[in-house]
Every structure is written in C-alpha cells, then in structure tokens.
N, C-alpha and C positions, 0 to 999 in steps of 0.2 A: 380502196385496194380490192382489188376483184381475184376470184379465184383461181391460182394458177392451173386447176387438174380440172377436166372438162366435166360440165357439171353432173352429166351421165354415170360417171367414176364417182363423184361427189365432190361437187363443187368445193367447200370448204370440211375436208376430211386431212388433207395432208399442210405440212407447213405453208407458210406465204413463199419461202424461197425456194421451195421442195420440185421443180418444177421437172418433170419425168426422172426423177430419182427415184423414186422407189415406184413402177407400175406395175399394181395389180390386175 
C-alpha cells in the first residue's frame, strides 16, 4: 500500500484513505 499524499507533502503523514482531504 503506497502513499496516498505526494511524498513532497509527506508521503506517509495522513491516513491510507485520506486522499486530498485534508491539504496542507
């Protein structure tokens, strides 16, 4: 399972299903 937020943002920072829900 790979990370849904680009790993720039932090790869594995937000949920697995999190996927532009919450963008900081």
């Amino acid at each position: 399972m790979r990370a849904t937020r680009c790993r720039k943002c932090g790869s594995r920072e937000l949920r697995p299903k999190a996927k532009g829900a919450r963008k900081e």
